[in-house]
C-alpha positions as CSV (number, residue, x, y, z in Angstrom):
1,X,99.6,106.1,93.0
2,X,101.5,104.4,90.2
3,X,100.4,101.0,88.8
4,X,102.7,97.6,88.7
5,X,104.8,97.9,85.2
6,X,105.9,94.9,83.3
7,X,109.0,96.4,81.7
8,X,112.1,98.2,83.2
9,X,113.0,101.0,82.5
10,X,112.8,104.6,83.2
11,X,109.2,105.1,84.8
12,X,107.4,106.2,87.3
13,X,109.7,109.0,88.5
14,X,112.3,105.9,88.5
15,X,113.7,102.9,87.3
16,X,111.6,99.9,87.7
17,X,114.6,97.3,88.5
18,X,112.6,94.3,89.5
19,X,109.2,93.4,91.2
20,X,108.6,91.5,94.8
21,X,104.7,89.9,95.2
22,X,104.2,91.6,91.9
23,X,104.6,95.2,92.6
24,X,107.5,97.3,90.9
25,X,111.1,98.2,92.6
26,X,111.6,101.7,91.8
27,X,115.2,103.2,91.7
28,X,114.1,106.7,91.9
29,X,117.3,109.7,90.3
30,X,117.3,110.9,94.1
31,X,118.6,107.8,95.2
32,X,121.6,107.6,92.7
33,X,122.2,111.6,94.5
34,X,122.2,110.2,97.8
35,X,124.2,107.0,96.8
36,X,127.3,109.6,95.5
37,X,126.6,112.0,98.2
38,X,127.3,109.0,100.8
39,X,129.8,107.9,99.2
40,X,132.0,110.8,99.5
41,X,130.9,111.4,102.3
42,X,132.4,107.9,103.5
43,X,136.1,107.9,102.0
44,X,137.2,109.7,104.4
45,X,137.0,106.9,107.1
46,X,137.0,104.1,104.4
47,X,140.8,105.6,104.0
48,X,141.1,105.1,108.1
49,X,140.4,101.7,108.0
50,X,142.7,101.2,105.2
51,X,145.1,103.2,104.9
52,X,147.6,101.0,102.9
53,X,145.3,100.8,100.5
54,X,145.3,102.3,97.1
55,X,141.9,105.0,95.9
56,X,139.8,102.0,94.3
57,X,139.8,99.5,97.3
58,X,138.7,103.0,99.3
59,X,136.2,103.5,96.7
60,X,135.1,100.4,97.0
61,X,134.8,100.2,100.9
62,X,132.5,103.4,100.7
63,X,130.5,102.4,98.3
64,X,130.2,99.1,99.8
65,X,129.0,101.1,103.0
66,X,126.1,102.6,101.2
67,X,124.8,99.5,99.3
68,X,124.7,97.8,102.6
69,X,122.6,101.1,104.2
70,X,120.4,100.9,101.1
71,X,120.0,97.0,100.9
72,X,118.7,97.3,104.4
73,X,116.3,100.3,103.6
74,X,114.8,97.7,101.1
75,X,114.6,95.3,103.2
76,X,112.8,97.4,105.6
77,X,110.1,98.5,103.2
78,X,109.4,94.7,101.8
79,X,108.5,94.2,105.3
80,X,105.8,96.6,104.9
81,X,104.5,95.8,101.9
82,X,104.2,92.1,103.3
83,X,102.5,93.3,106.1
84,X,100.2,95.4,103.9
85,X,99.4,92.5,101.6
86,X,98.8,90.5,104.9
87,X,95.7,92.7,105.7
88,X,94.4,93.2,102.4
89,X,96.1,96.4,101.2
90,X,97.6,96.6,97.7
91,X,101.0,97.5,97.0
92,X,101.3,99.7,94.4
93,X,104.8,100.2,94.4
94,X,108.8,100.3,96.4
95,X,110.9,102.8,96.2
96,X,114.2,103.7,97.1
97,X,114.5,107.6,97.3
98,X,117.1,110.0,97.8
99,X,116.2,109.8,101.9
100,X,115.7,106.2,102.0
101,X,112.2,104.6,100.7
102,X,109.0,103.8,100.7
103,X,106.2,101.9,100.5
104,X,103.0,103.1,98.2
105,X,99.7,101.3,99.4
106,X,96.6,101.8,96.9
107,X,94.2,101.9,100.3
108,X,94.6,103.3,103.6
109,X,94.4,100.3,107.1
110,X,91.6,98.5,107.7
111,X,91.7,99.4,111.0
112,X,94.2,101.1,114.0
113,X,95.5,97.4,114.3
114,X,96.6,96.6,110.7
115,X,98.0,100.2,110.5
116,X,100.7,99.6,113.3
117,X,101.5,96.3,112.6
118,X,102.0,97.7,108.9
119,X,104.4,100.6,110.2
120,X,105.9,99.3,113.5
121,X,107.6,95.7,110.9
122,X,109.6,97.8,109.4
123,X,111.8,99.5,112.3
124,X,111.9,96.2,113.7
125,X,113.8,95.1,110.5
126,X,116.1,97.3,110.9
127,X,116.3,96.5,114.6
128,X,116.7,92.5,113.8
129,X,119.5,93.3,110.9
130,X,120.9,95.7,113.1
131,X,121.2,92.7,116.0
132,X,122.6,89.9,113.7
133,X,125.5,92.5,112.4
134,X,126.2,93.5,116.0
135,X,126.5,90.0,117.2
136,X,128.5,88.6,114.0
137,X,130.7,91.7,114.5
138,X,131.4,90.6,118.3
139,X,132.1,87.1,117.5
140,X,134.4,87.6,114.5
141,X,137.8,87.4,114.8
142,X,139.0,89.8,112.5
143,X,139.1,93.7,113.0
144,X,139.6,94.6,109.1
145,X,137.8,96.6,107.2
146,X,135.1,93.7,106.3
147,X,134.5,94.0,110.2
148,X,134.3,97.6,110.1
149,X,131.7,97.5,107.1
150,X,129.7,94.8,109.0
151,X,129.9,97.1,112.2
152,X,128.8,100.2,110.1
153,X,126.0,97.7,108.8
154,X,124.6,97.2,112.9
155,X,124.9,100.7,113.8
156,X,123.2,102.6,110.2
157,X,120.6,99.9,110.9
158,X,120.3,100.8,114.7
159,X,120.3,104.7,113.6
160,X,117.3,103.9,111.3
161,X,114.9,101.9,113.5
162,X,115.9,104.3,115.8
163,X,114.8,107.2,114.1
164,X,111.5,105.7,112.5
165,X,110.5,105.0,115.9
166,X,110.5,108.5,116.7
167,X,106.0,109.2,117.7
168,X,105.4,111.9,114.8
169,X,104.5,112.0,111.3
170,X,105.7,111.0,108.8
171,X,107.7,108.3,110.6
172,X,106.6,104.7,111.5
173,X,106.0,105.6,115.0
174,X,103.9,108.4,114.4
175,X,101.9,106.0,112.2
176,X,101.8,103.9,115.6
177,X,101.1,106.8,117.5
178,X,98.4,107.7,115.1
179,X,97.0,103.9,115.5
180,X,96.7,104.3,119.0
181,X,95.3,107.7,119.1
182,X,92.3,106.5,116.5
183,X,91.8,103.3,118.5
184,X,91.4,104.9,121.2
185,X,89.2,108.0,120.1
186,X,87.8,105.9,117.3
187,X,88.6,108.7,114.7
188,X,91.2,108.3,112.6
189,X,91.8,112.1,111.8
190,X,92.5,112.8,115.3
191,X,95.2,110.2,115.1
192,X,96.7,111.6,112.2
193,X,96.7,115.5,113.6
194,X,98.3,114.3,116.5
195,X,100.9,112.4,115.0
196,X,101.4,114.7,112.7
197,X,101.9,117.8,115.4
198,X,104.1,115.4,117.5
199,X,106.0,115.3,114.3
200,X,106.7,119.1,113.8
201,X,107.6,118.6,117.1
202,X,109.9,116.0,116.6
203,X,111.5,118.4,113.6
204,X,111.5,120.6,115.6
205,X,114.0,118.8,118.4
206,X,115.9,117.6,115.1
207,X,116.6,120.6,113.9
208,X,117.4,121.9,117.6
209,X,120.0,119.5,117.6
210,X,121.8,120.1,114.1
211,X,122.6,123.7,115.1
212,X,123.6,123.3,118.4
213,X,127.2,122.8,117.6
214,X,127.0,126.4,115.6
215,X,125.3,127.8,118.1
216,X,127.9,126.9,120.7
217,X,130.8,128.2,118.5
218,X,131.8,124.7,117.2
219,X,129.6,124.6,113.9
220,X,129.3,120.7,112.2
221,X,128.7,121.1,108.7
222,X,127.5,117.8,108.3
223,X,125.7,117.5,111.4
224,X,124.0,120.7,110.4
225,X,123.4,119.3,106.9
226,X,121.8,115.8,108.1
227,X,119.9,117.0,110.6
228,X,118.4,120.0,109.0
229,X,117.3,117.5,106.2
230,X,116.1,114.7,108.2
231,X,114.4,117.7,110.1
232,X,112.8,119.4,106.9
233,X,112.0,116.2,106.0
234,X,109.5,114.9,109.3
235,X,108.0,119.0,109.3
236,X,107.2,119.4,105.5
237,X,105.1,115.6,105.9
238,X,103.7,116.4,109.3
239,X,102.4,119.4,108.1
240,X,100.9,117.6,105.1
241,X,99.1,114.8,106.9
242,X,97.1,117.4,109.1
243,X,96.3,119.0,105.7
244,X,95.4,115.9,105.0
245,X,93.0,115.1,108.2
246,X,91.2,117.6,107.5
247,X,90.6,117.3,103.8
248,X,89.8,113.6,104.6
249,X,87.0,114.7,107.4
250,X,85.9,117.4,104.9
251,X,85.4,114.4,102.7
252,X,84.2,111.8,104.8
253,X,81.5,114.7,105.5
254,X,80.5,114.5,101.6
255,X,77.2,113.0,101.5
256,X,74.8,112.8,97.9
257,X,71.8,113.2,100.8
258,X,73.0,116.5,101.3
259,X,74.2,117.8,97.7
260,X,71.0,115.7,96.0
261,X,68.8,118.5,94.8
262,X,64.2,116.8,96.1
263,X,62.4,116.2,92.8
264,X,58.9,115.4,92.0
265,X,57.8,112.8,89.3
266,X,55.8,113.5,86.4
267,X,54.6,111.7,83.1
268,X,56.0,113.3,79.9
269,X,53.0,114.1,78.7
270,X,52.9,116.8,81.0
271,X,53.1,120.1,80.2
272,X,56.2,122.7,81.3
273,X,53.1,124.9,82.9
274,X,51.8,121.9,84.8
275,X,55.1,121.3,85.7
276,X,56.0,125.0,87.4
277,X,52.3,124.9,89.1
278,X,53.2,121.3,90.8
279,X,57.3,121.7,91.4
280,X,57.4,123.0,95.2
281,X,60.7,126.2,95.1
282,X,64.2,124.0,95.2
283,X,62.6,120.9,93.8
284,X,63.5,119.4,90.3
285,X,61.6,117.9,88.2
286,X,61.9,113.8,87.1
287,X,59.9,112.6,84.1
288,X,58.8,109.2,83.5
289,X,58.0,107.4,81.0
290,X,54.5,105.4,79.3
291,X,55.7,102.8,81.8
292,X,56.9,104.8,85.3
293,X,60.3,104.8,84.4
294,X,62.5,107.8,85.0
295,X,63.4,108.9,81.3
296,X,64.7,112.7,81.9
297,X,65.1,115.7,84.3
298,X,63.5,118.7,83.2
299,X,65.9,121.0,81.8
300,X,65.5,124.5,83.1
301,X,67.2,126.4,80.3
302,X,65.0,124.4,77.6
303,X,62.3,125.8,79.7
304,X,63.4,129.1,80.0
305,X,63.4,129.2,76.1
306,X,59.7,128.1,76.3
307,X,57.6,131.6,76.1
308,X,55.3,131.8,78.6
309,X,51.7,132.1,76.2
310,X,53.2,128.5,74.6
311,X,54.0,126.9,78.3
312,X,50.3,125.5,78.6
313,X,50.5,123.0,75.2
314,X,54.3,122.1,75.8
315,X,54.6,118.7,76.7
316,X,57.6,118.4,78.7
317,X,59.4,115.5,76.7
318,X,60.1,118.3,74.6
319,X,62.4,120.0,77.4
320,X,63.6,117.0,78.9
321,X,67.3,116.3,79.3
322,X,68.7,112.9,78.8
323,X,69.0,110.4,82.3
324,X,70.6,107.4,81.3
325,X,70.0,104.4,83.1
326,X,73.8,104.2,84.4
327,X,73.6,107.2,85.5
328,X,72.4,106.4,88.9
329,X,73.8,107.0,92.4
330,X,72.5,105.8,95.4
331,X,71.4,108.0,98.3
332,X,73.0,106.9,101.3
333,X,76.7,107.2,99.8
334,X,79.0,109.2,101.3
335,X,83.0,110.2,101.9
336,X,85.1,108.2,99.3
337,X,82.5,106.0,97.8
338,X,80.1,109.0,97.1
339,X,82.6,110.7,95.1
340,X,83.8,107.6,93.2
341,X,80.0,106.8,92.3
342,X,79.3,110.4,91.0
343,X,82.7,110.1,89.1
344,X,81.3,107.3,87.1
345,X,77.8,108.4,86.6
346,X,79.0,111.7,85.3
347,X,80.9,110.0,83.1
348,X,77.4,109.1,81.4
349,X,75.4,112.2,82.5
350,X,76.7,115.2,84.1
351,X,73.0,114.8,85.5
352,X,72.2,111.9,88.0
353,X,69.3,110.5,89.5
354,X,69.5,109.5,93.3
355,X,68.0,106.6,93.8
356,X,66.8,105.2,97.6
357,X,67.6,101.8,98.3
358,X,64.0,100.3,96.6
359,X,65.5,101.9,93.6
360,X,62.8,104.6,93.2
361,X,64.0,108.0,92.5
362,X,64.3,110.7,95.0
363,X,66.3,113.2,93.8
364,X,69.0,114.3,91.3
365,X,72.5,115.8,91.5
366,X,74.6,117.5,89.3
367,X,78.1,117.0,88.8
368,X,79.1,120.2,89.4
369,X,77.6,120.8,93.3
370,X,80.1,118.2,94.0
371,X,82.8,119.8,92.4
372,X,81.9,122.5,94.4
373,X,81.7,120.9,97.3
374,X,84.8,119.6,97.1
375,X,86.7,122.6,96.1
376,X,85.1,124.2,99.2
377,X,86.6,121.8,101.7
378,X,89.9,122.4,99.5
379,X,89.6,119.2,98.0
């Protein structure tokens, strides 16, 4: 996620080229590819509806075009940052890309509700822009090329909302689709694998459709072009939000119960062959302190470098390892929250103590289980 910048200027894979409720406007290189691309793309009927005209009013008509397609595509995702910002959810950033935009929350929906609402204001934008220009275009006199550019403006917005609406990942109606899936199921990661395999489905259809001029004899270059994109486009981020179901269920299965490693509590004047008689196999080994306090965990390769005839007079605050008080996590974490605890504790110790929620210490756990942990569920 990128953070709000102050300055313009080249950042954040983009331009920065002004803020709205404080988060950036980033102008990202693709964009400035897809705004030439467009163009070109254009002059052809910007010369049909003027053909009197010399090559910079052309130009200009094209362009023109495109700024008005790319104007609405901001407006569509200020929409859902304001809906975002409604329920709660920071905005991190807007940006225009080269397939349009969008919108970078730093937290996922509250809930099925607020993640609709969040996805569903944006088509409908595009549907209300897409209205006005329709019904200005009807009631205006003139049939010019001003008419034609406000008539481009009603159908490219139509075309849009059209195709956001479309039930799959990564589109704004698979995020409704995924919404109603989790409210109904009451797991979100069903949502999202059935949005997101309705999406590869919808890619599919898309890309169907591109080559069916080809495949009748009549090929479309730019129907095949648009439409293999658009359809590359919805596959390659269906495929990664059901990656991503399951890496967030892998996580949300993350639990410092599980990964904690039982201790027992002992005073440091202890010795390390008191300590292997009382410490039951899989437990660790918490000392404490002249007062109770936890002060250490007893380090099992300081112990190992204990001989065994010397084991009997070794206190063991003379193999404990250091457990400072920050670094503390508290037993019943688990999913997101677990992992961001254990990121800042290890930042102290790369040895925690678990603590239960009177604060006493029932365990410990060690950076690296998590790690593993993590890497297992592909995390």
């Amino acid at each position: 996620m990128s953070e709000p910048s102050p300055q313009r200027g080249w950042a954040q894979r983009g331009w920065v080229v002004g803020h709205a409720w404080g988060s950036p406007v980033v102008l990202s290189p693709g964009w400035l590819v897809a705004a030439v691309v467009l163009t070109a793309l254009l002059l052809p009927f910007a010369q049909q509806l003027a053909p009197a005209s010399g090559p910079g009013v052309v130009w200009l008509l094209a362009l023109s075009a495109v700024l008005l397609l790319f104007v609405s595509t901001f407006l569509h995702e200020l929409a859902h940052a304001g809906a975002a910002r409604r329920y709660g959810m920071p905005v991190h950033r807007i940006a225009l890309t080269l397939l349009g935009g969008h919108t970078e929350l730093g937290e996922r929906a509250p809930g099925p509700a607020a993640s609709a609402v969040v996805a569903v204001v944006g088509p409908l934008t595009n549907l209300a822009l897409g209205a006005v220009a329709w019904v200005v275009w009807r009631v205006g006199p003139d049939r010019g090329p001003v008419s034609a550019l406000i008539l481009a403006l009603a159908v490219t917005n139509g075309f849009v909302a059209v195709l956001n609406l479309l039930p799959g990942l990564p589109l704004d109606g698979g995020r409704v689709l995924e919404a109603a899936v989790w409210g109904a199921t009451g797991r979100r990661g069903t949502g999202t694998r059935v949005a997101g395999w309705v999406g590869r489905a919808v890619a599919a259809g898309i890309g169907l459709w591109s080559l069916l001029p080809a495949l009748a004899g009549r090929p479309d270059v730019t129907r095949l072009l648009w439409g293999g994109l658009i359809a590359v486009f919805i596959w390659t981020g269906a495929s990664q939000a059901i990656r991503g179901a399951a890496l967030e269920e892998a996580l949300d299965r993350l639990t410092v119960a599980r990964l904690a490693t039982p201790v027992v509590l002992l005073p440091a004047d202890r010795t390390v062959a008191d300590a292997g008689a009382s410490t039951p196999p899989g437990h660790g080994v918490v000392v404490l302190g002249p007062l109770g306090q936890p002060v250490g965990y007893l380090d099992s390769a300081a112990v190992a470098s204990v001989p065994e005839h010397l084991r009997a007079g070794t206190p063991l605050s003379a193999v404990v390892g250091p457990l400072p008080p920050e670094a503390r996590v508290q037993l019943g974490l688990a999913g997101r929250e677990a992992v961001e605890a254990v990121r800042v504790a290890a930042a102290r110790s790369p040895v925690m103590a678990v603590v239960a929620a009177d604060g006493s210490v029932v365990g410990l756990l060690r950076a690296t289980d998590v790690v593993r942990a993590l890497r297992s569920a592909g995390a």
